[in-house]
Steps between C-alpha positions, in 0.01 A plus 500: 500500500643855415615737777205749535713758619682643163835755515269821617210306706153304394398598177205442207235619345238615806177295591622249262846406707508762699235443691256656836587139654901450408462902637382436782634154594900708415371687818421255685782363391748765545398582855642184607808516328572860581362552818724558778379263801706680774313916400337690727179607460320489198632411187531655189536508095446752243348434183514749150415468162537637137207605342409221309093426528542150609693650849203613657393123538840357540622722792125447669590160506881468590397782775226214638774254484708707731246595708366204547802335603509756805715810334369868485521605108547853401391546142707759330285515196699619132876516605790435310684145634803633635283751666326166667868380553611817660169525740586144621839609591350836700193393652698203664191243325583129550408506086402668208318375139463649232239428170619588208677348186734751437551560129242241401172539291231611712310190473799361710526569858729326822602461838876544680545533840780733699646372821549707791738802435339513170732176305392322210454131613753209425430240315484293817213680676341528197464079459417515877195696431394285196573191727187621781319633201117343540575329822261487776683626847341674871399831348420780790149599576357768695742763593751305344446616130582801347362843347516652197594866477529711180757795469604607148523891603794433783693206325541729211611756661753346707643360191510823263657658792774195520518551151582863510708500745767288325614806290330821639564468883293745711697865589551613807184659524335160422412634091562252249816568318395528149830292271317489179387810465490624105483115404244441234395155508219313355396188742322200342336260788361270281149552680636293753578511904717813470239712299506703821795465743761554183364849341439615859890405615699636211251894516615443832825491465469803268487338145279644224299182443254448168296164630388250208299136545449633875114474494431052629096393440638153606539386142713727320874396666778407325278577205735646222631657730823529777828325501364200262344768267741835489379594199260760612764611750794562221247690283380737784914576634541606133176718491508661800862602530552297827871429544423132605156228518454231815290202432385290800344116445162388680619463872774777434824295624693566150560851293659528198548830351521735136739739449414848318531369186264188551755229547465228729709472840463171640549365844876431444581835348280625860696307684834610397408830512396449882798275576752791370351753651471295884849408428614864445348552854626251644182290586558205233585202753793345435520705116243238353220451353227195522388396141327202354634249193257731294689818535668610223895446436513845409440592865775280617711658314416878537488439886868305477646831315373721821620240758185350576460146525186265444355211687262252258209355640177250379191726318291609784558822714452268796816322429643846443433614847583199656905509303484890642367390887790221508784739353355844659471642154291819445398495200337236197261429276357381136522602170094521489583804766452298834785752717542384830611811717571338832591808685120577444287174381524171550351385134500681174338843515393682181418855610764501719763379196309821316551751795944387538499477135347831451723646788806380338380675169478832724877415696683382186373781303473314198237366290350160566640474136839573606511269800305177332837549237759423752310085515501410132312148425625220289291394257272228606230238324282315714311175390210268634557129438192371576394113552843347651628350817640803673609298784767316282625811325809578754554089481470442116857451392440607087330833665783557727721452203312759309522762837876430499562540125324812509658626828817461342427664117363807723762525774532814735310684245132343549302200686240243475270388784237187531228573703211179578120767511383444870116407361541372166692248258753752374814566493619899471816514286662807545831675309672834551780585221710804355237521258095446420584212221756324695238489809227410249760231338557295815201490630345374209750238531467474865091427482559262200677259724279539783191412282663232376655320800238574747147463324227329665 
């Protein structure tokens, strides 16, 4: 039977797998997993949501689930999930959920769970929840079970102001210091959970902010629009004069950005960006950065030329916090725009990638244009070989052969990489090379042999 949990929490298409019963019985579930035995007084989790339609039902039930198994739930309504990850940490919860399936169609929807101090959940405590999933144990009763209390209004605010404060720290006076001031920006939220709390924290922090896909009816996110869909985004930068476009996914926990002319900055042109600029002030643990086999070679190299070195990890920004918890690193992430900013989140945070990014447009005082520049990217194909054993394509010896032959015609100047889908029969072949056509040329080659060898 296949692992429910996937590499960002339960996931499918709502009321169909996704469920008001797997909801609620996660709740039930995660209660017992979670729950801290030896707490005082009454226990607690916090529950949020994007702004898909099917999370009104969903976070009814996973809040019953809770409350049922004796914890007090405090709905936070529409908030971002690092803003869910970030109230866990503050309001010293013994949990927090979230609903939402991040970049996914709308029809889509899912579950995750923080542990206390606001941590994405290891594998291991993940498989312990799916192992009590559905059993029967001594539920409380009477005073024993839990309420239900709903705050958007003060979890949002507690958050914007967390937000804010990571680049526009109060004056003496206790007035918001204003760091982007001048900054024309246009913000695209994808009508998802940050349609409020991002346009709210970068006017805050004194940016000139034109809002588009910012208006949710529960059906409309992701829809052509945000960090899977930047069209709309490059075409207003370039019509309204804005010196730089932010675009946010569903649950808001990547950003990628535009430059003025339009182009594309993606998460590992972000990242570099950030890393050089917490290295120049000397808060870049250890002069490294966290990335994943996915980032681009480009990066590597860029970051080697400014003495910054680079720590590979599995796809997932759980596996990239957990590489930058066990070497005290401050700062990872993906190339989809997942930036991990320990010294103010503990998971990837989108508006607050857009508010250091932005600030380091301001400090640098160069374009976004300029900066993105300094982290050229290799050219790189990507191909889906569908139908094989994926299992057996790191054993295979004629594939291995084929990886090694390649490895060898590309040398320090490119790479390939082999990646098994976590849901599917497929295989991801992957190149980077000096140039498009060599890329396209081996991985072509590549995903010949892997069709070939591995089919079903």
């Amino acid at each position: 039977m296949p692992r429910m949990f996937g590499t960002d929490g339960v996931r499918g298409l709502a009321n169909r797998d996704l469920t008001a019963q797997l909801a609620l019985d996660l709740g039930d579930a995660a209660v017992r997993v979670l729950g801290d035995e030896q707490s005082e007084g009454r226990r607690r989790a916090l529950v949020g949501r994007d702004t898909r339609v099917s999370g009104d039902f969903l976070a009814a039930a996973l809040s019953a689930g809770m409350s049922a198994g004796g914890f007090d739930v405090i709905d936070a309504g529409i908030i971002p999930t690092p803003g869910v990850a970030f109230l866990t940490s503050v309001l010293n919860v013994e949990m927090g959920a979230v609903i939402s399936a991040s970049h996914n169609p709308m029809p889509d929807n899912g579950i995750k769970f923080f542990a206390r101090g606001g941590f994405k959940l290891p594998d291991s405590k993940e498989d312990e929840i799916e192992d009590v999933l559905g059993k029967d144990w001594d539920r409380p009763t009477g005073a024993g079970v839990g309420r239900i209390s709903h705050d958007t209004e003060t979890a949002t605010k507690l958050y914007i102001d967390h937000l804010v404060s990571a680049i526009a720290p109060l004056n003496d006076d206790k007035t918001q210091t204003k760091p982007l001031k001048g900054l024309k920006i246009v913000a695209d939220c994808a009508n998802g959970a940050t349609s409020v709390v991002a346009p709210t924290a970068l006017r805050r922090a004194g940016a000139d902010v034109i809002v588009i896909n910012a208006s949710p009816d529960g059906y409309n996110i992701n829809k052509h629009a945000g960090s899977t869909h930047p069209e709309q985004l490059q075409a207003m930068v370039k019509a309204s004069d804005a010196v730089m476009g932010v675009a946010f996914d569903g649950d808001a926990d990547r950003c990628l950005a535009v430059d003025e002319d339009g182009n594309m900055v993606n998460g590992d042109q972000i990242m570099g960006i950030l890393a050089r600029a917490k290295k120049r002030e000397g808060k870049l643990n250890h002069d490294t950065l966290v990335v994943t086999v996915m980032s681009n070679l480009g990066l590597k190299l860029a970051l080697k030329d400014m003495g910054i070195k680079t720590v590979q990890t599995s796809v997932g920004d759980r596996y990239v916090l957990e590489e930058m918890l066990k070497g005290d690193y401050s700062l990872g992430g993906e190339q989809s725009g997942h930036v991990i900013n320990r010294e103010f989140a503990t998971t990837g945070d989108g508006t607050l990638t857009a508010l250091t990014l932005c600030n380091e447009v301001v400090k640098s005082g160069k374009s976004l244009k300029e900066l993105a520049a300094d982290f050229p990217q290799l050219p790189q194909q990507l191909v889906n070989v569908p139908n094989v054993d994926k299992m057996a394509a790191s054993t295979n010896a004629k594939v291995q052969a084929a990886v090694e032959r390649e490895e060898k015609l590309l040398g320090d100047t490119g790479r390939v990489l082999l990646r098994p889908s976590g849901t599917e029969p497929l295989v991801r072949v992957m190149a980077e090379a000096a140039t498009q056509e060599q890329a396209d040329e081996v991985c072509a080659r590549l995903a010949q042999v892997v069709a070939d060898e591995l089919a079903l």
